[in-house]
TORKOL-4160 file (C-alpha; in steps of 0.2 Angstrom, whole numbers, padded with zeros to 4 digits, m for minus):
264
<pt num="1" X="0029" Y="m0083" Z="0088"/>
<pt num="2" X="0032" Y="m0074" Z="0104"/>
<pt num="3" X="0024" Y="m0078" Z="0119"/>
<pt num="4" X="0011" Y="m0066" Z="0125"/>
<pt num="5" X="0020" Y="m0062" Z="0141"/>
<pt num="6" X="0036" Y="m0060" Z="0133"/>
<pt num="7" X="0030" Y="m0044" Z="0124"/>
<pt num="8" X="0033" Y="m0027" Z="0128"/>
<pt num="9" X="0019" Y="m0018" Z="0125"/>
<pt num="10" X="0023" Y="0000" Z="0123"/>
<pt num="11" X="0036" Y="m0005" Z="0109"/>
<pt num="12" X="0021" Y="m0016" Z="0098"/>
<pt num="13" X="0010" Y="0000" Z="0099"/>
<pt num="14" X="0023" Y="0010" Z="0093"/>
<pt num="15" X="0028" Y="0001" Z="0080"/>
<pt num="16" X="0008" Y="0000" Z="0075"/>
<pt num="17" X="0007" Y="0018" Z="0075"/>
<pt num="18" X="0020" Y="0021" Z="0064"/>
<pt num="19" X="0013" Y="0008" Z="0049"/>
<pt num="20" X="m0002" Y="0017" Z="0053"/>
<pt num="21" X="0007" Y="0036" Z="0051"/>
<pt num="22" X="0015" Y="0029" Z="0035"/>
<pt num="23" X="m0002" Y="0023" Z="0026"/>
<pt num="24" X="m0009" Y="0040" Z="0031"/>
<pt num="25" X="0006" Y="0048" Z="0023"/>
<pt num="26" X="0008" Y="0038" Z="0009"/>
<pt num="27" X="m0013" Y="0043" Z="0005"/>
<pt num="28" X="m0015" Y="0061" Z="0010"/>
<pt num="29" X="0001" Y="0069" Z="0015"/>
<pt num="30" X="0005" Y="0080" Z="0002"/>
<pt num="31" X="m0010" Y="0091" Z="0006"/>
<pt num="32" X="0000" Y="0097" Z="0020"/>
<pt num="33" X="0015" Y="0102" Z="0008"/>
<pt num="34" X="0005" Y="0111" Z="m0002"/>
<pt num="35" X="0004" Y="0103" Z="m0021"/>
<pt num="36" X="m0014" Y="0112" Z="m0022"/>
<pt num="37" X="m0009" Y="0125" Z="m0031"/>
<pt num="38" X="0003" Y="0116" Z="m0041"/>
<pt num="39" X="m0009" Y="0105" Z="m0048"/>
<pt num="40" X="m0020" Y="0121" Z="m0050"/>
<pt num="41" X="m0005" Y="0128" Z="m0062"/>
<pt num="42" X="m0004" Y="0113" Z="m0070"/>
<pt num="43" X="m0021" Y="0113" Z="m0075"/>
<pt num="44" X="m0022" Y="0129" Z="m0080"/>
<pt num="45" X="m0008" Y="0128" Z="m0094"/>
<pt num="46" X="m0014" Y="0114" Z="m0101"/>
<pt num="47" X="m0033" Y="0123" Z="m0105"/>
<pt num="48" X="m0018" Y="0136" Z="m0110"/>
<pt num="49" X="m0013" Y="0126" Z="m0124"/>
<pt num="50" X="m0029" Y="0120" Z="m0127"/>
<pt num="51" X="m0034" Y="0104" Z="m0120"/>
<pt num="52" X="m0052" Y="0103" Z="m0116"/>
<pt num="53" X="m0056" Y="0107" Z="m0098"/>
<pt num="54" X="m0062" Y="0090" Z="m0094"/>
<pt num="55" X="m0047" Y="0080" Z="m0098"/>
<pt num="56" X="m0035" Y="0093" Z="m0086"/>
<pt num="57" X="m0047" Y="0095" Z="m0074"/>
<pt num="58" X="m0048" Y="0075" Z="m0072"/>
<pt num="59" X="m0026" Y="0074" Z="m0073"/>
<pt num="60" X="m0026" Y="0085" Z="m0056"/>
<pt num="61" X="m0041" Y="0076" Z="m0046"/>
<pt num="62" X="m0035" Y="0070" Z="m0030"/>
<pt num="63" X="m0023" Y="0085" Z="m0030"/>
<pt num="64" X="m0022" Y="0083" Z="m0012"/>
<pt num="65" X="m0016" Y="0065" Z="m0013"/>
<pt num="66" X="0004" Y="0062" Z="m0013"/>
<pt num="67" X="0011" Y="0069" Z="m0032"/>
<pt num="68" X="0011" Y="0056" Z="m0044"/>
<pt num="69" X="0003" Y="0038" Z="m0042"/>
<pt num="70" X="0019" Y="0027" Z="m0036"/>
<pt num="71" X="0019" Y="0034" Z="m0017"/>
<pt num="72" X="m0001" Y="0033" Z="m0016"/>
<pt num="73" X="0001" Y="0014" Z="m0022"/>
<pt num="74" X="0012" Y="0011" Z="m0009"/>
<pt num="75" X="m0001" Y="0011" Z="0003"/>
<pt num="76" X="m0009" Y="m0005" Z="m0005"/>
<pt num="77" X="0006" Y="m0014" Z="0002"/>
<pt num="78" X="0009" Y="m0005" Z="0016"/>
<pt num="79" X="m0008" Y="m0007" Z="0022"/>
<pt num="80" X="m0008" Y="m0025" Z="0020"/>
<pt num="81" X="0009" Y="m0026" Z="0032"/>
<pt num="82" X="m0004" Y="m0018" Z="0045"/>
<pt num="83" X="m0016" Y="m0030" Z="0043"/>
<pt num="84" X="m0004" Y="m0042" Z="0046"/>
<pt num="85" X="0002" Y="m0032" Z="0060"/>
<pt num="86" X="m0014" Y="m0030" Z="0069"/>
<pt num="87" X="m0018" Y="m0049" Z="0067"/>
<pt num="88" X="m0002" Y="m0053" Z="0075"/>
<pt num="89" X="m0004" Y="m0044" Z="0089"/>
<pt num="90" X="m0022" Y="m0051" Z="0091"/>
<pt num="91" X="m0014" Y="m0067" Z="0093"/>
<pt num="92" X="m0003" Y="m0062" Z="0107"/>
<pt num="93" X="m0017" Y="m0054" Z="0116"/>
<pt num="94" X="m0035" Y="m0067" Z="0115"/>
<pt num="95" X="m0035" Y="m0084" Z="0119"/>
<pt num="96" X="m0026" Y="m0095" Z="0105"/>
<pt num="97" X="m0043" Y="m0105" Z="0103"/>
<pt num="98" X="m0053" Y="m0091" Z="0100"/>
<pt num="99" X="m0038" Y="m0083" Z="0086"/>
<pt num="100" X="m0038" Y="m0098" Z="0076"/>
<pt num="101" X="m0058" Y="m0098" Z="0074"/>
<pt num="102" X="m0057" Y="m0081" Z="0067"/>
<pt num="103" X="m0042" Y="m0079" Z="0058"/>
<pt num="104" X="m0042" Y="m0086" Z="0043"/>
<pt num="105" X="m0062" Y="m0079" Z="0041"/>
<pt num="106" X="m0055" Y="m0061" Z="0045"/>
<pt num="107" X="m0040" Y="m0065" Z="0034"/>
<pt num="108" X="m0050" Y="m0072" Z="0017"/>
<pt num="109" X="m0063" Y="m0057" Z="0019"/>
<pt num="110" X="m0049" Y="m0045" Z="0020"/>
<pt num="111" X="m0038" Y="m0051" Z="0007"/>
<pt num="112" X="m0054" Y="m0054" Z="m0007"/>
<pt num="113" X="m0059" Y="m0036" Z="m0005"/>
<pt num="114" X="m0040" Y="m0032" Z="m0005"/>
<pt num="115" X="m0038" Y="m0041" Z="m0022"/>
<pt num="116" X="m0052" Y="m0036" Z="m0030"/>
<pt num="117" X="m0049" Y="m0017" Z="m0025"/>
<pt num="118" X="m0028" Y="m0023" Z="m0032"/>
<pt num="119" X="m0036" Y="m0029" Z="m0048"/>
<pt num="120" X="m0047" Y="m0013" Z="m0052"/>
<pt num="121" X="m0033" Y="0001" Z="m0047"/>
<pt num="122" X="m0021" Y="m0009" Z="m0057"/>
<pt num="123" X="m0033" Y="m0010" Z="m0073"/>
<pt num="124" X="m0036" Y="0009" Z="m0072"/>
<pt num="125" X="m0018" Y="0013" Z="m0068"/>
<pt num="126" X="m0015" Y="0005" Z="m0084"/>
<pt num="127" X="m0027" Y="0013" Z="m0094"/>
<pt num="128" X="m0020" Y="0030" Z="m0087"/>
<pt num="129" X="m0001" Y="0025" Z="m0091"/>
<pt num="130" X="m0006" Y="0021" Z="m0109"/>
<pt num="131" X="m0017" Y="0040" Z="m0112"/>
<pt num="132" X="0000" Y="0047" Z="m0106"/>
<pt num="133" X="0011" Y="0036" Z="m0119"/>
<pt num="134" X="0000" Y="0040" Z="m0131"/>
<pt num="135" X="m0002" Y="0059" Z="m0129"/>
<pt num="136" X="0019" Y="0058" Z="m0128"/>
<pt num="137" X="0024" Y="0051" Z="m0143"/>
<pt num="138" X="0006" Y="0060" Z="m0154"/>
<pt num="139" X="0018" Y="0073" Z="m0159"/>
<pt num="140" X="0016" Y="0089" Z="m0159"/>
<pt num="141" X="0000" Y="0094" Z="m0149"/>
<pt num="142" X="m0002" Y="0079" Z="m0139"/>
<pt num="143" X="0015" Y="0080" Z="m0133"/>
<pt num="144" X="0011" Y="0098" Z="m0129"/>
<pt num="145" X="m0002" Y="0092" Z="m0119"/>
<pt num="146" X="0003" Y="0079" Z="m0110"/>
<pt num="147" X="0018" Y="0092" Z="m0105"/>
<pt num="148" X="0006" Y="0104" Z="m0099"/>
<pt num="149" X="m0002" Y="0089" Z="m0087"/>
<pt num="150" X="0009" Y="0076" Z="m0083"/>
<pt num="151" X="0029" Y="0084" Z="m0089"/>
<pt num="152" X="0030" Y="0094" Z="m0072"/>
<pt num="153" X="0032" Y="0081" Z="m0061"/>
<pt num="154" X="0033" Y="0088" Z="m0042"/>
<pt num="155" X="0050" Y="0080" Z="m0038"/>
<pt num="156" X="0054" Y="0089" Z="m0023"/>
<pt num="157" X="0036" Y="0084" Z="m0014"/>
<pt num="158" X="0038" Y="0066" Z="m0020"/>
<pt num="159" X="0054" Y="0065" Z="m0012"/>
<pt num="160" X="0050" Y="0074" Z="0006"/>
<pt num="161" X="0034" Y="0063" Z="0007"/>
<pt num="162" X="0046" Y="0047" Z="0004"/>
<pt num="163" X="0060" Y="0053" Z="0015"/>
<pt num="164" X="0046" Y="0056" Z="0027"/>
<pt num="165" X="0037" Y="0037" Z="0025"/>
<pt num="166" X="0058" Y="0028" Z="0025"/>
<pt num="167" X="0061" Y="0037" Z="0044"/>
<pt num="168" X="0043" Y="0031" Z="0049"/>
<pt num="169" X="0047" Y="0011" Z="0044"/>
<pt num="170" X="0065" Y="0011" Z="0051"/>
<pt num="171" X="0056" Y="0017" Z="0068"/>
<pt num="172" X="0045" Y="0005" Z="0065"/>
<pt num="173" X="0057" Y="m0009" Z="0062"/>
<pt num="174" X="0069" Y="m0003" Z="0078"/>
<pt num="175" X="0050" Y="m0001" Z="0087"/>
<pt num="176" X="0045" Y="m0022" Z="0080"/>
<pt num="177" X="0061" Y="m0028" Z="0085"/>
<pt num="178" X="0065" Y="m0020" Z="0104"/>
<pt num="179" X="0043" Y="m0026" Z="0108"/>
<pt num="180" X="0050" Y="m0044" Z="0104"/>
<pt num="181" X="0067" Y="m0049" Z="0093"/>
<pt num="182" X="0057" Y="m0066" Z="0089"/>
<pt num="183" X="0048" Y="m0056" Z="0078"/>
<pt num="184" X="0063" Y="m0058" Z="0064"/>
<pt num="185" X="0061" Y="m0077" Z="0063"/>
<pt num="186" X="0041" Y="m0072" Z="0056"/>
<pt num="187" X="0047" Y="m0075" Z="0040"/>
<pt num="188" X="0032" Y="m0066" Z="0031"/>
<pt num="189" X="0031" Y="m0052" Z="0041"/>
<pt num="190" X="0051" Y="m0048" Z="0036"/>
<pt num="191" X="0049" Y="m0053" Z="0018"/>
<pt num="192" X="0034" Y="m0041" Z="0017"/>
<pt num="193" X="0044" Y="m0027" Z="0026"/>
<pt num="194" X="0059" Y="m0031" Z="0016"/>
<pt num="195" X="0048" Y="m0029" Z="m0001"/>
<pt num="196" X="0040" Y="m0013" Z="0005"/>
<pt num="197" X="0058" Y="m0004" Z="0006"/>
<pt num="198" X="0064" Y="m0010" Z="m0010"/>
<pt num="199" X="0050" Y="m0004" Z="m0019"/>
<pt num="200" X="0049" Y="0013" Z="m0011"/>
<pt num="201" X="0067" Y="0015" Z="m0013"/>
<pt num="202" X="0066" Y="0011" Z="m0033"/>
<pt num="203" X="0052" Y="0023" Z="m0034"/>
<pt num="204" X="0064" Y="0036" Z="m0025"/>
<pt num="205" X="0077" Y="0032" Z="m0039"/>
<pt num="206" X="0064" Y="0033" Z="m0053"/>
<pt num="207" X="0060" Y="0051" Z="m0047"/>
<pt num="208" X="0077" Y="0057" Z="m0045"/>
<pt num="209" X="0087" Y="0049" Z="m0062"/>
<pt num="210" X="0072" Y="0050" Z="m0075"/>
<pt num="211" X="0071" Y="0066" Z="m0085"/>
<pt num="212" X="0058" Y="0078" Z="m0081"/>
<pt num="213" X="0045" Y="0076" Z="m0095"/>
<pt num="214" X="0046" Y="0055" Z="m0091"/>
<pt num="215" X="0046" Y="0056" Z="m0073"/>
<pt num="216" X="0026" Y="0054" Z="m0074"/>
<pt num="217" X="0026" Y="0037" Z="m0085"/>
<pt num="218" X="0041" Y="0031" Z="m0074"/>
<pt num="219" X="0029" Y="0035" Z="m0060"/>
<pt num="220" X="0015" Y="0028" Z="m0066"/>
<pt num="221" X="0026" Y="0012" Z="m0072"/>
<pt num="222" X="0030" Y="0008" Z="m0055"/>
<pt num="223" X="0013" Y="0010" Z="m0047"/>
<pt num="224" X="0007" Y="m0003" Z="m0058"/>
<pt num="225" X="0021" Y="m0015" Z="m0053"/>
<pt num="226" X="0021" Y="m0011" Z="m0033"/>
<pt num="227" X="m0001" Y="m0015" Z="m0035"/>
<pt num="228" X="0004" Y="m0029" Z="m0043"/>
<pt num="229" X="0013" Y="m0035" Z="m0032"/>
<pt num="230" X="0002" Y="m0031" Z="m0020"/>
<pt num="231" X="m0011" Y="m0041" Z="m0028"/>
<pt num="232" X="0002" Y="m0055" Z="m0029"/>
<pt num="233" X="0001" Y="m0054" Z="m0008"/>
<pt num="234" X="m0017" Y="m0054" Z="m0004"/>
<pt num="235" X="m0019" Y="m0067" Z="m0016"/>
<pt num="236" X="m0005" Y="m0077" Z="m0006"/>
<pt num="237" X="m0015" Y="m0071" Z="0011"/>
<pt num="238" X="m0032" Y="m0078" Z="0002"/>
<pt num="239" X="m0026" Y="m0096" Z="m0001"/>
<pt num="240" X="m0016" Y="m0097" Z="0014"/>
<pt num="241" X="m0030" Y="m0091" Z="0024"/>
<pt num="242" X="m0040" Y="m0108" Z="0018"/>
<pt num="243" X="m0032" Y="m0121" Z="0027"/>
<pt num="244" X="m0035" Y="m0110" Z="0043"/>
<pt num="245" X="m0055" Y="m0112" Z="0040"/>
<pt num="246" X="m0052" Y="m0127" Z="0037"/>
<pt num="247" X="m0044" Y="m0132" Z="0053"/>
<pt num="248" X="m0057" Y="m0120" Z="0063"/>
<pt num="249" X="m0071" Y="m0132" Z="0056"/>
<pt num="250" X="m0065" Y="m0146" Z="0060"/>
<pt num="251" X="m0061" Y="m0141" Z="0077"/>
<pt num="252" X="m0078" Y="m0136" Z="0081"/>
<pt num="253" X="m0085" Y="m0150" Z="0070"/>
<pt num="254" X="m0074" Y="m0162" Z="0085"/>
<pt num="255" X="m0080" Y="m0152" Z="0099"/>
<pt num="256" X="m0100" Y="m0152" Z="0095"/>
<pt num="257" X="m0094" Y="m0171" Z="0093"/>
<pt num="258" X="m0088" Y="m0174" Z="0109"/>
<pt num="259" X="m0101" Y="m0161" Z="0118"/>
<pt num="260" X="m0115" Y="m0173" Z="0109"/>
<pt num="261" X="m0110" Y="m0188" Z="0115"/>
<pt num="262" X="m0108" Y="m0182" Z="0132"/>
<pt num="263" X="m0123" Y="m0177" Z="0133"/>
<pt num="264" X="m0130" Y="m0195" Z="0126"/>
């Protein structure tokens, strides 16, 4: 790890900010481009063709989130980058004493509450993938339906939001390494950086190279895969925030110790 006073500052909170643009964008951006009223539409020409209001009232909920799931599951990776992030810099800025009494409590709080919150979006992103391969393939009507929810895919919104959220984490990379190049020998923070890309830029690909009606399932597909993945790393954070406690305890188990017997 750097040394505090080897840091430059302005480039860490730049880099900072852009994690936290790109979480913002990858939950709520697309209310700026306007997929209201596409989802709207959508709604509309399924009670069209007959499916109950309920059901294509409950396809376009969240309307003003990004289109599809993939790009909003990002975020459960994304966000868990500036975690690591914000902890990094915390450890650069108080007194190392102090960091390594709360980092591993901060770090197993966050990362069960991570899981857990992994775990249930995961569980319903299933359920949701299967309603839509099962209304595909129940030809004839609920292949009608589930075209008139899920078969037109907003490609062109997905792919400005994800063009948007690739700029924001190579200035974030350029911003990480010009604060403090030592920050490339953290192996987990490049490895969860490196994961990040690689899985946004398969989403990309999904959404440009699937045909129209699938693009949806393909969506939905890989926004089961990026949370489980993300699941995969708060659990990683959760066990290796255990020995941390543990070292935390006995180092204050040692110093009550020693701050006893000087006072015997």
């Amino acid at each position: 790890m750097p040394a505090a006073g080897d840091l430059r500052r302005p480039f860490f909170v730049v880099a900072v900010l852009m994690v936290v643009l790109i979480v913002l964008a990858e939950v709520g951006l697309s209310f700026w481009l306007g997929n209201n009223g596409a989802a709207g539409s959508a709604a509309d020409g399924a009670m069209d063709l007959g499916v109950p209001p309920g059901v294509a009232a409950a396809s376009t909920e969240g309307s003003s989130e990004p289109p599809g799931a993939g790009i909003g599951f990002l975020a459960l990776l994304d966000g868990l980058l500036l975690f690591t992030l914000l902890m990094l810099g915390l450890s650069l800025i108080v007194p190392l004493r102090t960091y390594g009494r709360v980092q591993g409590v901060v770090t197993l709080i966050v990362s069960l509450l991570w899981l857990l919150m992994c775990v249930l979006l995961v569980l319903l992103a299933v359920v949701k993938l299967l309603l839509m391969i099962g209304l595909f393939v129940a030809a004839p009507f609920g292949t009608l339906a589930y075209l008139a929810i899920w078969g037109g895919f907003p490609t062109g919104a997905a792919a400005a939001v994800l063009a948007l959220i690739l700029v924001l984490k190579v200035v974030f990379g350029v911003s990480l390494v010009l604060s403090q190049p030592r920050f490339l020998r953290v192996k987990g923070l490049v490895i969860l950086v490196a994961v990040s890309v690689v899985l946004q830029l398969v989403l990309g690909l999904i959404h440009g190279f699937l045909p129209g009606p699938v693009v949806a399932i393909g969506d939905q597909f890989w926004a089961i895969v990026i949370g489980i993945v993300a699941l995969i790393w708060a659990l990683t954070m959760l066990i290796g925030s255990i020995p941390a406690i543990v070292n935390a305890i006995r180092v204050s188990g040692s110093v009550t110790d020693q701050a006893s017997a000087a006072g015997q």
